[in-house]
C-alpha positions in Angstrom: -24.9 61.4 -87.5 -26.5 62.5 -90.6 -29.5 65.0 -90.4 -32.4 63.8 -92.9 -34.5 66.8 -94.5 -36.6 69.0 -92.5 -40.6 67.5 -92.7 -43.4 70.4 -92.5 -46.7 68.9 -91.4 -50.3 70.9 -90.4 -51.1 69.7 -87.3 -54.6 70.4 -86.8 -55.8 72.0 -83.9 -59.6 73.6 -82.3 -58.5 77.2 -84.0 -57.2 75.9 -87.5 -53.5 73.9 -88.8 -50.6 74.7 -86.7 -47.3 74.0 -88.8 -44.8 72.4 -87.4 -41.6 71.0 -88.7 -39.8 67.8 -88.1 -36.4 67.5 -87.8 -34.5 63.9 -87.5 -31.6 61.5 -87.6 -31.1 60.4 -91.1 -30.8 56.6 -89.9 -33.7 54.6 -89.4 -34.7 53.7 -86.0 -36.6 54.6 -83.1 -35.4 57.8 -81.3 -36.6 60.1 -78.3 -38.9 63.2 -79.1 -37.8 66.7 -78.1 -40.7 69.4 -78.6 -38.9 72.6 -79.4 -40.7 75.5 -78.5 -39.4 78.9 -80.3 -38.7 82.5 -79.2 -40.9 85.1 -80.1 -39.6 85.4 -83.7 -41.2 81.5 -84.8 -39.1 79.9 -86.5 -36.1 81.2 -87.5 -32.9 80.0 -88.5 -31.1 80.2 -85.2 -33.9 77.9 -83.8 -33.2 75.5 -87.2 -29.9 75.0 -86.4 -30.5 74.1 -83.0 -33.0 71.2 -84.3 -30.2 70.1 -86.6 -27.9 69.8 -83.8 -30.2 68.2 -81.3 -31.3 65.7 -84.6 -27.6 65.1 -84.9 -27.8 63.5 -81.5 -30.3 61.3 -82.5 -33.1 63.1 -81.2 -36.5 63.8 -83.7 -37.7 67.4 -83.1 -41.1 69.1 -83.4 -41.0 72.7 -83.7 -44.3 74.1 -83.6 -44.9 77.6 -85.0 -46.5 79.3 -81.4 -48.3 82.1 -83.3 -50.6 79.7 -85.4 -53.7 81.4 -84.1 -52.4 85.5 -84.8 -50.1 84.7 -87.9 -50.3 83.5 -91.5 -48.8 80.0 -91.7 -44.9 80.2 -92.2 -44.2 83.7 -90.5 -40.7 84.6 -89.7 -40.9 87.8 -87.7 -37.8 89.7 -88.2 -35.0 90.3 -85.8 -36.0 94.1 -85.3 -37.6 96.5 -83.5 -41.1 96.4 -85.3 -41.1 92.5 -85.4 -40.1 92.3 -81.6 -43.2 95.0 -80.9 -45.0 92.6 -82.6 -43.9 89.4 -81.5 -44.3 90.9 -77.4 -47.7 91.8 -78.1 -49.0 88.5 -78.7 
């Protein structure tokens, strides 16, 4: 199945917008929801590619970035040692 393109939406929440992205089948149609929640690191591309595999079996996903509250919206912590120490202390 085709993936359609990636949807970003603010999501508003009692502390401020919360982006999230949407990920879905690129045929219309009613499909199950699957709320992926990410690692420490928000959303990287590891955690993209799983969406598009899980939207490629007809699921739509939300991924939520978790840090909304500490982080500027669209933060990618890096896979290293001063992104990690950052990521653990929130």
């Amino acid at each position: 199945m085709l993936i359609a393109e990636t949807e970003t939406v603010d999501l508003s929440t009692p502390t401020g917008p919360m982006r999230s992205y949407i990920v879905r089948p690129a045929a219309n149609g009613r499909y199950p929801g699957v709320v992926l929640y990410t690692e420490i690191y928000q959303v990287t591309e590891p955690v993209r590619r799983i969406a598009a595999f899980l939207a490629g079996h007809r699921f739509v996903v939300l991924i939520p970035e978790v840090y909304h509250e500490l982080e500027p919206l669209g933060t990618v912590l890096n896979y290293d040692q001063p992104d990690t120490d950052r990521g653990n202390q929130h």
